[in-house]
N, C-alpha and C positions, 0 to 999 in steps of 0.2 A: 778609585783605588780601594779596594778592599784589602783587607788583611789579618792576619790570626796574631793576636795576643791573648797572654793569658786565658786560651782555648774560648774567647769570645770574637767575633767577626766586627770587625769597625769596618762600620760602610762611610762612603764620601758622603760629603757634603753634595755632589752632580747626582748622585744615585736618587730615584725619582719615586715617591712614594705608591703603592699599588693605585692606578687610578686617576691617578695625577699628571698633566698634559706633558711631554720634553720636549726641548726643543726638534726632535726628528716631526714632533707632529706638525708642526708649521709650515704651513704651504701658501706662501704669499699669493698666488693668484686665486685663493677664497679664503685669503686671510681678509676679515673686516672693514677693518681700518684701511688697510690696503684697497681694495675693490672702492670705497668711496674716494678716497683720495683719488683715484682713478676718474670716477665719475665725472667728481666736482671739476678735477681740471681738464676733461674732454669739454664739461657746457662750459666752463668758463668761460675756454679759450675757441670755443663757438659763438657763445652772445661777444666776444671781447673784439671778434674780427668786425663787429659793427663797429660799435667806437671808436678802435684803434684805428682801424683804416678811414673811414669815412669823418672823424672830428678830432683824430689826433688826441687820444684821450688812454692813459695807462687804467687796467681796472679800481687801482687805487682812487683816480683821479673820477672815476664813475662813480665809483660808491659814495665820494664825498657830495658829488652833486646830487646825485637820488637819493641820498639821505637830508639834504634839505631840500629837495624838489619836493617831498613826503612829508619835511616836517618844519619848513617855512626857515626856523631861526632856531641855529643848535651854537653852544660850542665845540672848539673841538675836542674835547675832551668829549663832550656826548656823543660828537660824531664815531668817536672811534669805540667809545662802547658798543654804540648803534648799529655800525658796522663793521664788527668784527677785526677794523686792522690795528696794529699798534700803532703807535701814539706818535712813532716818529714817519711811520707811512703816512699817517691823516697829517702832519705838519709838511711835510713834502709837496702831497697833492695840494694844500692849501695856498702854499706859496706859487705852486704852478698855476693855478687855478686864479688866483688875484693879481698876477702878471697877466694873466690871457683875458684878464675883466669877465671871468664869470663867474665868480661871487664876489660878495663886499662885505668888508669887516668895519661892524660900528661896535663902539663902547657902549659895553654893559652897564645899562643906568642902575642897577642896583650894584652891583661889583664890579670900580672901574679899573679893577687890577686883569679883568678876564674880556673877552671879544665874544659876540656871538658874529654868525655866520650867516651870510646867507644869499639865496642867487642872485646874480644881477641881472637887468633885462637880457642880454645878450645872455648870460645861465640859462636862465628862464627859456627862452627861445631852442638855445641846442637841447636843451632836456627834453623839451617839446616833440620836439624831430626823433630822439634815440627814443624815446619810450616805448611807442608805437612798435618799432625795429625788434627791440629786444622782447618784447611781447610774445608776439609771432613766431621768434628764433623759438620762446620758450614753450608757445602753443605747439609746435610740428615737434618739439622735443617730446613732449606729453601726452602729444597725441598717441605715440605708440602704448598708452595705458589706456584700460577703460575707464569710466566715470568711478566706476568702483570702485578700481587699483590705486585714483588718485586720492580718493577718501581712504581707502588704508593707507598709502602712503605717507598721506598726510597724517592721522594719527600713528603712525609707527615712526613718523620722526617727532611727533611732540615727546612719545615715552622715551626714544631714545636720546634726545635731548636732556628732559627729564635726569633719565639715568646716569647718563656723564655727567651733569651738576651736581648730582647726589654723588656720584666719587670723586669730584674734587672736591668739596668739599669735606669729604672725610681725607683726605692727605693722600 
């Protein structure tokens, strides 16, 4: 809304300063954010048709085992830094996960208010089996890069990593 007072023009607040993006610019199919989000749940729910179909496993329930498959004895509370999910995802998959005997929760000898994690032989064993699977899924995904692309790729997601922790951290 524009308008003439006192022979001076009061612009909105929507009015977009020279040079400065609005929202007409916005084109979600090569908006950022968007395109990966895209990505990530095309491989997800590719590496996921392993697990899910063949061990009955939600990807929650995957990452809490590859996260101690990698790292012996976490709790959950590590787990779920470790792997990205909240706190009430990694408490979910846990509980499914120590009903199905494929991990086991002992007391923390130094804090026996807290539980570490970790696989049990039968854990041990399906992890053994998916690894290999999801491997493979992840090599024929990669393949379509060259050895190059995947070393930029790789460093263009540490900087863009990077960069997003630098902005949340400033608010």
């Amino acid at each position: 809304m524009s308008g003439k007072t006192d022979g001076r023009v009061r612009r909105s607040n929507s009015v977009q300063a020279a040079g400065e993006p609005s929202p007409k610019d916005l084109k979600l199919a090569t908006f950022f954010p968007y395109r990966l989000a895209v990505l990530s749940f095309d491989v997800s729910q590719t590496i996921s048709q392993l697990y899910a179909d063949r061990f009955n496993l939600t990807r929650q329930e995957w990452r809490v085992l590859a996260a101690l498959g990698e790292n012996k004895h976490m709790s959950a509370a590590a787990i779920a830094e470790y792997s990205t999910l909240e706190k009430m995802q990694v408490s979910r998959a846990v509980s499914k996960l120590l009903k199905a005997g494929l991990i086991a929760r002992e007391e923390n000898i130094r804090d026996r208010r807290s539980h570490s994690l970790r696989l049990s032989d039968k854990g041990v064993a399906i992890y053994r089996k998916i690894v290999p699977l999801v491997l493979a899924r992840e090599k024929f995904i990669l393949s379509a890069l060259s050895e190059r692309e995947r070393k930029e790729m790789d460093s263009i997601f540490a900087k863009l990593v990077n960069k997003t922790r630098e902005m949340r951290k400033m608010g």
